[in-house]
Each structure stands twice: as structure tokens, then as C-alpha cells.
N, C-alpha and C positions, 0 to 999 in steps of 0.2 A: 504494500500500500504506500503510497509516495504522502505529501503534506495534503495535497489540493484531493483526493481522494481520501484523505483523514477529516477536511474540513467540510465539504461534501457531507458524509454521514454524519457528522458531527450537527449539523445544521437540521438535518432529517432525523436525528434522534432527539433532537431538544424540538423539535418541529418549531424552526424557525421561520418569519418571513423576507428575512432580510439574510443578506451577503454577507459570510464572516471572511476575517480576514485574519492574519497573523499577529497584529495590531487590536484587536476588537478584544474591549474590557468584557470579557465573560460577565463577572455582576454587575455594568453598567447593563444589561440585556433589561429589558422590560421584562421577561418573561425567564429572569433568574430567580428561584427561589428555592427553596430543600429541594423537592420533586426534581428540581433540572439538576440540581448536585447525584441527585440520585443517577438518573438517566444517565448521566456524564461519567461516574462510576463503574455502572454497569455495562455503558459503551466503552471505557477504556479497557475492563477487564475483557469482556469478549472478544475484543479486537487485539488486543495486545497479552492478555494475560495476568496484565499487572491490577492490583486490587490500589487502589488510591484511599490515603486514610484523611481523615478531617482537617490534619495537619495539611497533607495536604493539598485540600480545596480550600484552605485557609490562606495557604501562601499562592496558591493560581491565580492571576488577575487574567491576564491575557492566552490567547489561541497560541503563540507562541510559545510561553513560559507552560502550557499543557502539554504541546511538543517535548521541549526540554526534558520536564519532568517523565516524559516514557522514556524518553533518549530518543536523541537525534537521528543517531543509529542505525533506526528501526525502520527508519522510513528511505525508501529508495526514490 
């Protein structure tokens, strides 16, 4: 899965209407709230594997720093 195809379902899992970006404050979203930490969790363990703890969706502001945080790595 490369970024643009991680932000893609990213967008279809929080059932977005707007274009995310790398840049884009995850809790500036209107439509952030537990339920979308949740999704966001669930989406990153399915896709990746990795379980994200409160820590940290605490420290995630941004579509990038979400990146980051699976590892850069990961995405081709």
C-alpha cells in the first residue's frame, strides 16, 4: 500500500467528505470524535497490524505524523 492509497481508505473509513492530505489536522476534522479514534485504530490494525494505544492518538495530530507513527517503511 503506498501513502495516497493509505489516505484513500483512510478517508472511506472515517467516511469522510473532504480530501485528506498529509498536512490535514486529524482533530481539526468536524467529524473527529472517540468513534473516528476508534475506526482509525481499527483501520490501522487491519491494515498494518499494529494496535495504536491512547498515547498514541494523543500524540497524532496530523495524516503524516499517523504515517510516521506505523513507519515510513511500510508504505511503498
Amino acid at each position: 500500500m503506498n501513502k495516497a492509497e493509505f489516505i484513500k481508505g483512510l478517508e472511506e473509513e472515517l467516511e469522510l467528505e473532504i480530501t485528506l492530505t498529509a498536512e490535514t489536522d486529524l482533530k481539526g476534522l468536524d467529524e473527529w470524535d472517540s468513534m473516528a479514534a476508534m475506526l482509525l485504530i481499527g483501520y490501522v490494525s487491519n491494515e498494518f497490524g499494529l494496535t495504536l494505544t491512547a498515547d498514541d492518538i494523543k500524540n497524532i495530530s496530523t495524516v503524516q505524523s499517523l504515517i510516521e507513527r506505523i513507519g515510513v517503511e511500510k508504505f511503498n
